[in-house]
SELUMLO-973508 format. One record per residue (C-alpha): residue number from 1; x, y, z. Coordinates in Angstrom, 2 decimals, decimal comma, always signed. Layout:
! SELUMLO-973508
SITE  seq       c1       c2       c3
SITE  NUM        X        Y        Z
...
This chain:
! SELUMLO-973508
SITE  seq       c1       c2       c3
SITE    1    +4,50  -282,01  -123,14
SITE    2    +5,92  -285,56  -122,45
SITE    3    +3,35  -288,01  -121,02
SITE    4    +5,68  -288,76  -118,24
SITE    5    +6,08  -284,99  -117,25
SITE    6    +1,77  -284,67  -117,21
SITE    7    +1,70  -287,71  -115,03
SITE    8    +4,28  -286,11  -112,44
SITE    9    +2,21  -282,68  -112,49
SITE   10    -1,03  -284,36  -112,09
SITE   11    -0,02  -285,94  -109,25
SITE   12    +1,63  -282,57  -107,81
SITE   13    -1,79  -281,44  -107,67
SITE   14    -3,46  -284,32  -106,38
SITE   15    -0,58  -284,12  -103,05
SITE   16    -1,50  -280,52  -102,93
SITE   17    -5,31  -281,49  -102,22
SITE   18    -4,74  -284,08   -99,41
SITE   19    -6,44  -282,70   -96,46
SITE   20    -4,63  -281,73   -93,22
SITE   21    -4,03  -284,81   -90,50
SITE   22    -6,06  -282,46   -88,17
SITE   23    -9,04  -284,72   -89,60
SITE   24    -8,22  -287,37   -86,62
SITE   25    -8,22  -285,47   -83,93
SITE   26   -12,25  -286,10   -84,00
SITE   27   -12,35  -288,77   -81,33
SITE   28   -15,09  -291,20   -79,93
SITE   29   -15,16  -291,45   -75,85
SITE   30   -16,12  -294,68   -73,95
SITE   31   -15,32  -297,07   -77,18
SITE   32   -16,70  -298,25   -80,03
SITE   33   -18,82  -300,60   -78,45
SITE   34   -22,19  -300,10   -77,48
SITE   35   -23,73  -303,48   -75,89
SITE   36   -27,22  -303,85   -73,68
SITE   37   -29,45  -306,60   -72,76
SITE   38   -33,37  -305,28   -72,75
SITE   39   -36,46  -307,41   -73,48
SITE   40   -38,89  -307,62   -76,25
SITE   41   -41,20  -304,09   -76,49
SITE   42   -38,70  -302,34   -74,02
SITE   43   -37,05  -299,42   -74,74
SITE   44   -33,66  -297,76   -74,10
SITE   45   -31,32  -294,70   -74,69
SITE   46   -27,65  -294,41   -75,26
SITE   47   -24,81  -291,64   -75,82
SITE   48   -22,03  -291,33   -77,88
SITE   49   -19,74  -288,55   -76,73
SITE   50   -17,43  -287,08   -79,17
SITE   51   -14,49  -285,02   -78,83
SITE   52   -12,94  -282,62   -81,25
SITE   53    -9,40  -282,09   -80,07
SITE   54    -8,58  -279,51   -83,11
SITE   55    -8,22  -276,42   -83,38
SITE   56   -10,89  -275,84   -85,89
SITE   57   -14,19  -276,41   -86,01
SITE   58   -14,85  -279,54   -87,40
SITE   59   -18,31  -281,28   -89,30
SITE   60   -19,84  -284,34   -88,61
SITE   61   -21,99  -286,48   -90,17
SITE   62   -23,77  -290,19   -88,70
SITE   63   -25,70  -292,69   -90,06
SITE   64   -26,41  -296,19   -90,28
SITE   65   -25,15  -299,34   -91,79
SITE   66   -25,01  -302,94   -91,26
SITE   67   -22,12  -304,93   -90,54
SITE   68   -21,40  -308,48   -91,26
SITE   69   -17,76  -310,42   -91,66
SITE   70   -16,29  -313,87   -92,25
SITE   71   -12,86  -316,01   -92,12
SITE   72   -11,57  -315,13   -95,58
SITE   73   -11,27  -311,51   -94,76
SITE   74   -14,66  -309,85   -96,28
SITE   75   -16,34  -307,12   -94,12
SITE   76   -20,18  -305,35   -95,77
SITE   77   -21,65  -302,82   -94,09
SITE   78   -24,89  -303,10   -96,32
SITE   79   -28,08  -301,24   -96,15
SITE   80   -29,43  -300,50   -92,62
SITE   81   -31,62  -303,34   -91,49
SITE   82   -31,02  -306,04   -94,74
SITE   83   -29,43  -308,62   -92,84
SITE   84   -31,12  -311,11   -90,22
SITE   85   -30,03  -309,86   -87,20
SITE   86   -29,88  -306,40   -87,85
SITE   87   -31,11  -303,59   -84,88
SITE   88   -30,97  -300,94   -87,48
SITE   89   -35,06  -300,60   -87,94
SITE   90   -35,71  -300,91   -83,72
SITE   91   -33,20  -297,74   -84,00
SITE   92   -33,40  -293,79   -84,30
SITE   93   -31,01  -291,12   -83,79
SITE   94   -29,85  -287,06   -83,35
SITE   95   -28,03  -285,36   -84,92
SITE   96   -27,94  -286,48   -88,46
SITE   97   -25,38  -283,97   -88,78
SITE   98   -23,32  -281,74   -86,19
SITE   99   -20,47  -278,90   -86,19
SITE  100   -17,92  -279,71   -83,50
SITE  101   -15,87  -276,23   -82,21
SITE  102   -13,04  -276,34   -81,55
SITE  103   -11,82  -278,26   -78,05
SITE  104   -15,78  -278,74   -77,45
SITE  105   -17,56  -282,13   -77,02
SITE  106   -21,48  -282,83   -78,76
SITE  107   -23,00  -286,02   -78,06
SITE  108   -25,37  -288,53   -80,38
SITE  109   -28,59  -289,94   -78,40
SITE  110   -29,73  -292,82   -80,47
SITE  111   -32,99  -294,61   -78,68
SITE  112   -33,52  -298,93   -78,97
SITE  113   -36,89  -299,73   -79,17
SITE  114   -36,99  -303,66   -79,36
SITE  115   -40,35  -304,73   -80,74
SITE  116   -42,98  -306,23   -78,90
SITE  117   -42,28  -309,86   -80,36
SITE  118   -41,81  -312,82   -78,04
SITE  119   -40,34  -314,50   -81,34
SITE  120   -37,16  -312,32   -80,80
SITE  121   -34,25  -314,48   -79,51
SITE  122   -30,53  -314,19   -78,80
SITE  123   -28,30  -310,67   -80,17
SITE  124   -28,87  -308,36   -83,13
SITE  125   -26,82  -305,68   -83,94
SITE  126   -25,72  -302,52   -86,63
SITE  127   -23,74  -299,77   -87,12
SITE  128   -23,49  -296,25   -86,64
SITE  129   -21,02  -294,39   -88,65
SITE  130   -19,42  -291,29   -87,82
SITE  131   -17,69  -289,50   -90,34
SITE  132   -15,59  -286,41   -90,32
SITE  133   -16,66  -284,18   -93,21
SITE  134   -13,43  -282,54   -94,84
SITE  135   -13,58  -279,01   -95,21
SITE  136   -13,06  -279,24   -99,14
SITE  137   -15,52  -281,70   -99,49
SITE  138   -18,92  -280,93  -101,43
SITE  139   -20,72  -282,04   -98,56
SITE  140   -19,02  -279,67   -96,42
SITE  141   -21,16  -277,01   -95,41
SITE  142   -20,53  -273,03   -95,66
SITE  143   -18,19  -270,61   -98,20
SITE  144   -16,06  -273,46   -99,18
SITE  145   -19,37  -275,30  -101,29
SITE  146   -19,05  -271,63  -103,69
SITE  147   -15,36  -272,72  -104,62
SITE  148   -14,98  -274,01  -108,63
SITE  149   -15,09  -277,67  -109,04
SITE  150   -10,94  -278,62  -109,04
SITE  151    -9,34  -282,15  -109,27
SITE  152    -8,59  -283,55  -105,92
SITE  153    -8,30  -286,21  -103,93
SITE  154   -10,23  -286,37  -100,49
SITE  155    -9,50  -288,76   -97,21
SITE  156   -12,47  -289,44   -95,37
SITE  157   -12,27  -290,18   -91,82
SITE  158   -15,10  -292,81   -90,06
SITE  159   -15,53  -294,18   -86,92
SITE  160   -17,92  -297,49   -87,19
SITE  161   -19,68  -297,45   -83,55
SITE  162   -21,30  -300,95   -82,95
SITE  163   -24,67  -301,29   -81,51
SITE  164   -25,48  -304,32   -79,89
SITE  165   -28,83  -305,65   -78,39
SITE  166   -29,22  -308,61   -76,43
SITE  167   -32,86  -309,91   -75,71
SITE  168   -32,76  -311,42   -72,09
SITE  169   -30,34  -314,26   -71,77
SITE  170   -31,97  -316,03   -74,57
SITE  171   -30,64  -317,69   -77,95
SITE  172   -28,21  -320,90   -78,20
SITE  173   -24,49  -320,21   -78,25
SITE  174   -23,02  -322,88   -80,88
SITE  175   -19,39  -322,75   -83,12
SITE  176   -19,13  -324,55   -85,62
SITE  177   -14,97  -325,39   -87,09
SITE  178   -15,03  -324,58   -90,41
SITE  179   -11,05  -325,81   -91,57
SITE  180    -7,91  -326,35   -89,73
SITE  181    -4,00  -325,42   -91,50
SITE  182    -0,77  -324,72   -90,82
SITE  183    +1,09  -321,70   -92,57
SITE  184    +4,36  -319,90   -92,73
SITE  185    +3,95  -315,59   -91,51
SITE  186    +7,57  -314,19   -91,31
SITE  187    +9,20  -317,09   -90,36
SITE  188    +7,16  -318,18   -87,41
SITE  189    +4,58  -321,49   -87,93
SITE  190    +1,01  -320,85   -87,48
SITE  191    -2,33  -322,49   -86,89
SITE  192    -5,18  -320,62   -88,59
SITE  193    -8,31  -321,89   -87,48
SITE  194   -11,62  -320,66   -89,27
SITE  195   -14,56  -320,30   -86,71
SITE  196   -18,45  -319,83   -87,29
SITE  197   -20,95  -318,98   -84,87
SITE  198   -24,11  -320,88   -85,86
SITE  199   -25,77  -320,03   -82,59
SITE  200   -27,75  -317,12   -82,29
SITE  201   -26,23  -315,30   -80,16
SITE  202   -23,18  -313,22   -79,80
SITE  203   -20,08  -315,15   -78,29
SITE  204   -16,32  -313,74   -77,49
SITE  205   -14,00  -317,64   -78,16
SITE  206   -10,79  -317,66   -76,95
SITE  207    -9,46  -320,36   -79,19
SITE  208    -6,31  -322,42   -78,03
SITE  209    -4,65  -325,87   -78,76
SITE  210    -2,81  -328,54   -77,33
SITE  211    -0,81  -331,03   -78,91
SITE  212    -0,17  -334,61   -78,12
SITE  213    +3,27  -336,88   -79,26
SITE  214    +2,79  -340,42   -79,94
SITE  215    +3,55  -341,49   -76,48
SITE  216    +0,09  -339,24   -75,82
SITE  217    +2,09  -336,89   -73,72
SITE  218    +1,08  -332,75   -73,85
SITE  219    +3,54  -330,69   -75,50
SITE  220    +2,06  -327,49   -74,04
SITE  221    -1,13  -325,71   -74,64
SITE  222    -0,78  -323,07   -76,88
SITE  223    -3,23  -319,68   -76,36
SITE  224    -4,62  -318,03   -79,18
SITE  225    -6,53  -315,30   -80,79
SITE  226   -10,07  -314,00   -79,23
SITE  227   -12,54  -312,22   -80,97
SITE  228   -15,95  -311,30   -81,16
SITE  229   -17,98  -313,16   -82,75
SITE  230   -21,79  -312,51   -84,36
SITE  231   -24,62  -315,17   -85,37
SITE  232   -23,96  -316,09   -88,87
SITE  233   -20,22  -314,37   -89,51
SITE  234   -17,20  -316,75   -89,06
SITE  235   -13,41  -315,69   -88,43
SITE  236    -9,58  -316,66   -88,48
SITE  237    -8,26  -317,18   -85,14
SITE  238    -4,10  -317,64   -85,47
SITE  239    -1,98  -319,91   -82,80
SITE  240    +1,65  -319,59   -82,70
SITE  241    +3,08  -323,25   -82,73
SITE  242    +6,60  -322,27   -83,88
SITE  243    +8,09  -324,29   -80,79
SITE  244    +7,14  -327,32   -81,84
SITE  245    +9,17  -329,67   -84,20
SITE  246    +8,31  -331,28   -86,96
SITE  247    +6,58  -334,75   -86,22
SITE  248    +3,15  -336,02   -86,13
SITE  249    +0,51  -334,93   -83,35
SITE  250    -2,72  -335,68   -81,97
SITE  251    -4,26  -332,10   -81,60
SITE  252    -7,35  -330,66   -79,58
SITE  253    -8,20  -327,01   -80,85
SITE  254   -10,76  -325,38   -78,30
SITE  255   -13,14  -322,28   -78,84
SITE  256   -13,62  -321,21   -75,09
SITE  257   -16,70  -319,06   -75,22
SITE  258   -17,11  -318,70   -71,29
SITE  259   -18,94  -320,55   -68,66
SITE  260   -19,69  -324,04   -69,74
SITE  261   -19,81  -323,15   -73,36
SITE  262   -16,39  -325,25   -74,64
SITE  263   -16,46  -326,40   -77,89
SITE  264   -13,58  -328,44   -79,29
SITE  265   -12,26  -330,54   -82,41
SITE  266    -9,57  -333,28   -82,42
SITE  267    -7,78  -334,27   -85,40
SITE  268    -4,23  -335,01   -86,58
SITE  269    -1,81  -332,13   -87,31
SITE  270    +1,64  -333,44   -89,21
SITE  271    +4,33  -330,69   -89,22
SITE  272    +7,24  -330,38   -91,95
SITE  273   +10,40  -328,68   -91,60
């Protein structure tokens, strides 16, 4: 048999293993965002309510991870409770594990107990996963794990559920500019501007800029990107600037975290056709 003929059948069989879209209609209510202030050696309870909208039953399994990112792109979700800020240890959870029937709902109670340690200051945070199990997977409980061993190719389906403790209204809220450039995305100009919070605690910047002409008059302020931002991770915010023509400008960039927390940079931006 021709190599290119194997090739073509292996892959046949590969297609025939994909597992059926029904593996999304596992849904998480109320977001994916779980966020409360409490106080160091309080205590507190949340839910997680999740919906299987199927018409099978379908398997579920949760655990933890942490979850850091930055400006170039690069998300880890490492080992539960490696990184500084991480919640993962104050946490525990049920189920581990859960079959979903059909249409029905089951819900994961997952407890915060912040430690007793007036040392604690500003927002830590973590992950919990929540991951369909497909039915052909070796995880999978039931009949299915009795099948022969075949050569396959499985989608998983995950749900990252972020956990987020504040302690009181404490910790500074600081950004820090990391770089300022202009770049082309499908024809339109753009501002990228890199972010960091080195604060410690969690801030939401809505980052916009405003650009001057020689004669210092405002060309417009132009709105931007907001995200959320952790202590320690850093990320891209992108401003549409396409209007404006090519020239030299004095530019403020702000990071508008809320209340009086406004943080800003000036600098000179020159523009080329």
């Amino acid at each position: 048999m021709k190599p290119s003929y194997l090739w073509i059948l292996t892959l046949l069989a590969l297609l025939a293993w994909l597992p059926p879209a029904a593996q999304a209609d596992i849904s998480v209510e109320g977001g994916l965002t779980y966020e409360k202030t409490s106080r160091p050696g309080e205590q507190y309870q949340g839910v997680i309510m999740l919906k299987n909208q199927a018409e099978a039953p379908r398997e579920i399994k949760i655990y933890q991870t942490d979850y850091r990112f930055d400006c170039e792109g690069k998300t880890t979700y490492g080992e539960p409770g490696t990184t500084p800020r991480s919640n993962a240890r104050w946490m525990t959870f049920s189920p581990g594990r859960v079959i979903i029937p059909p249409k029905e709902k089951a819900s994961i109670t997952y407890t915060i107990a912040v430690p007793a340690d007036e040392s604690l200051r500003g927002t830590y945070w973590s992950m919990l996963m929540v991951e369909v199990i497909p039915e052909k997977s070796p995880e999978a409980s039931g009949p299915e794990k009795t099948r022969q061993p075949s050569l396959g190719i499985i989608q998983v389906m995950r749900y990252a559920v972020q956990i987020i403790t504040h302690v009181g209204d404490t910790g500074s809220r600081e950004v820090k500019f990391l770089q300022t450039k202009v770049s082309r995305e499908n024809g339109a100009r753009i501002l990228q501007v890199d972010v960091e919070n080195t604060g410690e605690r969690l801030v939401r910047p809505q980052v916009w800029t405003e650009l001057f002409g020689g004669d210092g008059a405002s060309l417009g302020r132009f709105p931007g990107e907001q995200y959320r931002l952790y202590p320690g991770t850093s990320r891209r915010f992108s401003i549409d600037i396409t209007s404006i023509p090519a020239g030299t400008y004095k530019t403020l960039v702000v990071a508008d975290c809320g209340a009086d927390d406004l943080f800003g940079i000036t600098y000179t931006l020159k523009l080329e056709h």
